[in-house]
N, C-alpha and C positions, 0 to 999 in steps of 0.2 A: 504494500500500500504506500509505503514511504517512497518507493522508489518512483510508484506511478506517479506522487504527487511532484518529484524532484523533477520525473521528465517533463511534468505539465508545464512548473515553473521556468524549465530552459526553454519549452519551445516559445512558451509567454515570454522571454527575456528575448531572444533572436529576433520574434516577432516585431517586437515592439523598437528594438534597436533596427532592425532592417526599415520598419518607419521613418525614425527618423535621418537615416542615410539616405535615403532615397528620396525625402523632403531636402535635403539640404542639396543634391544632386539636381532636383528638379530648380532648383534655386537659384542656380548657374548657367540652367540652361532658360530659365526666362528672363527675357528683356522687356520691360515696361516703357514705349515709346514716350518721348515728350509729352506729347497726347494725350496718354493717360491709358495706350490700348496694349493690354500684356500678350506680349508674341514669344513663341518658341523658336529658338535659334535654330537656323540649320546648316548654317557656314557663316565664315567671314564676314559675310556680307547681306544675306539675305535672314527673313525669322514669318513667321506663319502664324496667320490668327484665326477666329471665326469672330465674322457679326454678324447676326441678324439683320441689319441694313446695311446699306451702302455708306461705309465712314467717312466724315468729312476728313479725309489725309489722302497725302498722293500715293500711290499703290504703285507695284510693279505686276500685277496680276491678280483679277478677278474671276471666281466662280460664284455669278449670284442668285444660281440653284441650288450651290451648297453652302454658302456662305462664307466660302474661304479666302485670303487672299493674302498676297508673298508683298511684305516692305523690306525699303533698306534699312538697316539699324547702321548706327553710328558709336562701334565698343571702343572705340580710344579716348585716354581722359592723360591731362597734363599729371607729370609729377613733378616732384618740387622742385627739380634741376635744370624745368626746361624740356624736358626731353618729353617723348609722348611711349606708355607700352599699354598693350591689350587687356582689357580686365580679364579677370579671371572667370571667362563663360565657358562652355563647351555645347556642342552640336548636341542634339537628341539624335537616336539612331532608328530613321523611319525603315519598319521592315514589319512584314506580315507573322502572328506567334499563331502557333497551334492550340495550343491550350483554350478552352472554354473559361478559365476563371481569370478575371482580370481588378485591375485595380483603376479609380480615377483620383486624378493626383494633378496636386500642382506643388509649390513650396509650401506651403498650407494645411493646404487639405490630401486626406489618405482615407476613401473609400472604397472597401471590398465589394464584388461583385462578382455575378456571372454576364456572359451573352444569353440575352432572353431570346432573341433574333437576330439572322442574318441581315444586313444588308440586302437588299434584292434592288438594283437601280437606284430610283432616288425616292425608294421608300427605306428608311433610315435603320437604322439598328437599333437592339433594345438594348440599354445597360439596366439590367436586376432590380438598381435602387437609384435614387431621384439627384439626379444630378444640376450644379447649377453651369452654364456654358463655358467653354473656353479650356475644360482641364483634358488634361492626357488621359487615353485608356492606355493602358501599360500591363505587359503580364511579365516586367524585370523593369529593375532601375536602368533608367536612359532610353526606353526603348520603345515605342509611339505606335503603339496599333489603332489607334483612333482621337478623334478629336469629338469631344461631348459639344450641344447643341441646345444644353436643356432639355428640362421633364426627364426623361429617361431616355433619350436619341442619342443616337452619338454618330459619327462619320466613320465610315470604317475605312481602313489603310490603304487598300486598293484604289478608293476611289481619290485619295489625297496623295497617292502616287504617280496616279493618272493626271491630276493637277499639277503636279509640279516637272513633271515630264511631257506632256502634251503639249503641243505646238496649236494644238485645237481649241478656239476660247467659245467651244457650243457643244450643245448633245445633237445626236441624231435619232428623229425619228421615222417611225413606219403608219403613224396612224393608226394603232391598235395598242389596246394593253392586254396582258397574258396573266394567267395564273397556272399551278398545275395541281394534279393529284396524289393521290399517297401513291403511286408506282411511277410517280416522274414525268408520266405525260404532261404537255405545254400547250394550255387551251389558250384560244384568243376569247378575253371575258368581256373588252369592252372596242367599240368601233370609232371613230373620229367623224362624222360625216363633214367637215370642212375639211379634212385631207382629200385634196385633188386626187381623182384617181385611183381612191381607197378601195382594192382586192377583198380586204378579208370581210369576212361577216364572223360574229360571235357565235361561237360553238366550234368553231375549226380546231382540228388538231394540227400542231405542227409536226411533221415526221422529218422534213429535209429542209435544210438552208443551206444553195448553195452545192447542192449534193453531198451536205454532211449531216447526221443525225444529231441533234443539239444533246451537249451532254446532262445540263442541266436548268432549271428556267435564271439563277442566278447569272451564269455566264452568258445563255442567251442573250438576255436581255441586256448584260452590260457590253456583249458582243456590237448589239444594235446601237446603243445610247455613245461607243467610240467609231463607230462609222466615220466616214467622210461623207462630208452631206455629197449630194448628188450620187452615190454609189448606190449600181442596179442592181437588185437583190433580184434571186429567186427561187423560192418556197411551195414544195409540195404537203398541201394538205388534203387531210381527210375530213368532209364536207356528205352530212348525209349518208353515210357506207363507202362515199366514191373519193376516191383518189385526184385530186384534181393540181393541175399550176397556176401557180400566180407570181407577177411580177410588181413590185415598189420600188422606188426610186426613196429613196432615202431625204428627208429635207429636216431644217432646223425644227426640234425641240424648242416648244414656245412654253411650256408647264410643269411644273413636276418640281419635287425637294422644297424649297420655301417657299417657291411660287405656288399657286395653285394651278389642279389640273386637270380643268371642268370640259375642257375640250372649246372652252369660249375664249380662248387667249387668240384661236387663230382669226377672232373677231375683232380683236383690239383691247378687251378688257379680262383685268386680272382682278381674284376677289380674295377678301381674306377670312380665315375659317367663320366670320360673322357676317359673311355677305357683300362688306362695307367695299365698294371699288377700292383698291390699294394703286393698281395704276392704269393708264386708259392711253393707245397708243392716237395720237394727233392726226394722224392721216386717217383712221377708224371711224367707220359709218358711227358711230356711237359716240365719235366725240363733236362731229360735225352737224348732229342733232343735240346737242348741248349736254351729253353726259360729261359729270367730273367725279373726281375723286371723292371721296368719303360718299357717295351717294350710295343707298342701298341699295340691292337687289332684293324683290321682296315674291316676285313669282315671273315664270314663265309660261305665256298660254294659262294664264290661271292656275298653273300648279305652282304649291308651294314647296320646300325641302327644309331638311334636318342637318344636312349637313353638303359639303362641295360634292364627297361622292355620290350624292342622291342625282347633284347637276349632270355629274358626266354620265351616268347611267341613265338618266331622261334623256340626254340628247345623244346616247348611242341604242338607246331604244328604239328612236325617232329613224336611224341611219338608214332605211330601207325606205320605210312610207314619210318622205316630211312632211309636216304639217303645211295647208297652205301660205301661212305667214308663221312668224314668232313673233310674239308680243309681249315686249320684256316689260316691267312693272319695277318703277325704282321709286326710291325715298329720299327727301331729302328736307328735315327741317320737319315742318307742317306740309308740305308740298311734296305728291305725287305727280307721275309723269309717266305715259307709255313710249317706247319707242320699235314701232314696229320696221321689220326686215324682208323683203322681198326678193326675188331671182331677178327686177333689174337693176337693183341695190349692187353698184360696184366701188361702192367705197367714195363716190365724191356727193352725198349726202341727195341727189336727185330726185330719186325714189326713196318712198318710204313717208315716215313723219313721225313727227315727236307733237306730244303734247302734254302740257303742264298745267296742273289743277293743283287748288288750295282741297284737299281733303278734310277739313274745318268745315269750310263754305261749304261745301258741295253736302256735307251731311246737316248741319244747319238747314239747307235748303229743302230737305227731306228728299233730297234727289238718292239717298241708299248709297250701297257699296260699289266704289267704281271696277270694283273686282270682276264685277258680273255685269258691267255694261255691256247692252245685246249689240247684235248684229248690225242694226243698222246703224248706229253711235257711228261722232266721227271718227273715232277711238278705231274704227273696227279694217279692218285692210285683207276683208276673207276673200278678197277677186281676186286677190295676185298670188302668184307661187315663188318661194322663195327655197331657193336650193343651195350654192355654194355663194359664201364670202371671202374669201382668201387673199389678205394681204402678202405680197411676199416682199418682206420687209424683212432684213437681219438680223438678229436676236439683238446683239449689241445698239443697236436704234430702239428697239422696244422698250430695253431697258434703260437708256441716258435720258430718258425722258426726266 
């Protein structure tokens, strides 16, 4: 008994010492810019952070689907003779760990944890327990298998290796999103209908990309999101019993990771888990009928939602039979506003219309809910057909807005 208690106490003592060595390790290797934005070193020269927004500092490289981005630091400081030598930092060492059980760490803090989830694209990883942004996943002192994001997220290694080795500043899409089953198969779950051109319908299996059997939907998918935009794909699936081909063309990624990814970015507007517009591209049928930021979304065609993936799954519901118009319902203040879309809706605000009501007055007036204004309302745009809107504009425009 004594002896069991003696090992508890050393492994308790190594434990707690290997803490703080690896807090004071992490310590070296953060640099706290002017600014006030604490980054991880990873040479000489360069150090890596996450924010949630786009920071007012000059950057040498942004990912702002994932939140990442590379500054210069500046480690030399005068010593008292004049002379100038390096402080005493060192690199973190970015590299993928095997192990399931990890730690989140900065000089501070030292959180145990598991991987509750993979990564799979730019749906995020689970860390175990609640983490606040910015600190290292690490399964050894010095050594960075992810970067936490908050809540429980975290970025995993691969995809922060792909950021700082990539020449590519966008993801690539196909206009589909995928899930698979407990035997590995890669079903298409959800469809884009504003992807030009879009092949797949939901329910397909994928058996061939390319003439190779995908190994698994993680690497799939991260196969597709490092594309070269313009690259011809082509995929055999299984559609109904039959074996069928199809060909995509690969084009930028307008959603996904902190953006959202409702399938309505390829419209011009981005929403945030509360609806609220977060940002609205200026050349966009929707900003040229006077949509702006912070305005709600509050329904579309009269449907309402619980959440953005409620959005993208009504409008790849929609992907076979569209509706003859979309009649989007936004908020703003006391004031509602529809802004309906049509097939000859190309983006210079011609077709279509917007229109703005005091929802006060209007119910004061005893004139009801303008939720269910009929058919014949000016509100109403049931004569026209509205099919694709596709800006093709470059991700990095959408976002400099």
């Amino acid at each position: 008994m004594v002896n069991k208690l003696l090992q508890l106490l050393f492994i308790l003592t190594v434990s707690l010492s290997s803490n703080e060595f690896c807090k004071k390790l992490f310590s070296q290797q953060l640099h706290v810019l002017p600014s006030g934005y604490p980054t991880w070193i990873l040479d000489d020269k360069l150090s890596i952070f996450f924010s949630p927004d786009r920071p007012e500092i000059d950057f040498n490289k942004s990912n702002p689907m994932l939140g990442l981005y590379l500054v210069e630091h500046n480690l030399t400081v005068k010593a008292k003779k004049g002379r100038t030598k390096k402080k005493e930092k060192r690199p973190i060492i970015v590299r993928p760990i095997k192990s399931k059980s990890r730690f989140a760490m900065d000089d501070e803090t030292y959180i145990k944890g598991t991987v509750k989830r993979e990564q799979v694209g730019l749906k995020f990883a689970l860390f175990s327990e609640p983490v606040v942004d910015n600190l290292v996943i690490t399964g050894g002192c010095c050594t960075i298998a992810g970067l936490t994001i908050g809540g429980e997220e975290f970025i995993e290694i691969d995809y922060i290796i792909d950021f700082l080795h990539s020449d590519q500043d966008y993801y690539s899409d196909i206009g589909a999103r995928f899930i698979d089953d407990k035997n590995g198969s890669i079903f298409v779950n959800r469809v884009n209908p504003f992807f030009k051109d879009n092949p797949f319908k939901v329910g397909d299996k994928i058996l061939e990309v390319d003439g190779h059997k995908p190994s698994n939907l993680k690497q799939f998918v991260k196969d597709i999101l490092t594309s070269p935009q313009d690259r011809k794909m082509r995929f055999l699936v299984e559609r109904n019993g039959q074996k069928i081909e199809l060909f995509v063309t690969t084009k930028v990624l307008l959603g996904g990771g902190l953006l959202s990814d409702t399938f309505l970015e390829n419209l011009g507007i981005w929403l945030d888990s509360e609806f609220y517009v977060s940002n609205i591209h200026k050349k966009s049928s929707f900003a040229k009928r006077g949509l702006q930021n912070s305005y709600k979304l509050l329904s579309i065609n009269n449907e309402t939602f619980d959440s953005l993936e409620d959005i993208q799954k009504y409008v790849s519901d929609n992907s076979e039979n569209m509706p003859n118009s979309f009649k989007f319902l936004f908020e703003h203040n006391s004031f509602q506003f529809f802004i309906n879309l049509d097939q000859k809706d190309k983006g210079d605000g011609k077709d279509g219309n917007s229109t703005k009501f005091d929802i006060n007055e209007l119910n004061k007036r005893g004139q009801g809910d303008p939720w269910n204004i009929g058919k014949n309302s000016k509100y109403d745009d049931i004569d026209k057909t509205y099919y694709d809107i596709y800006n093709k504009i470059p991700l990095g425009e959408y976002l400099s807005l």
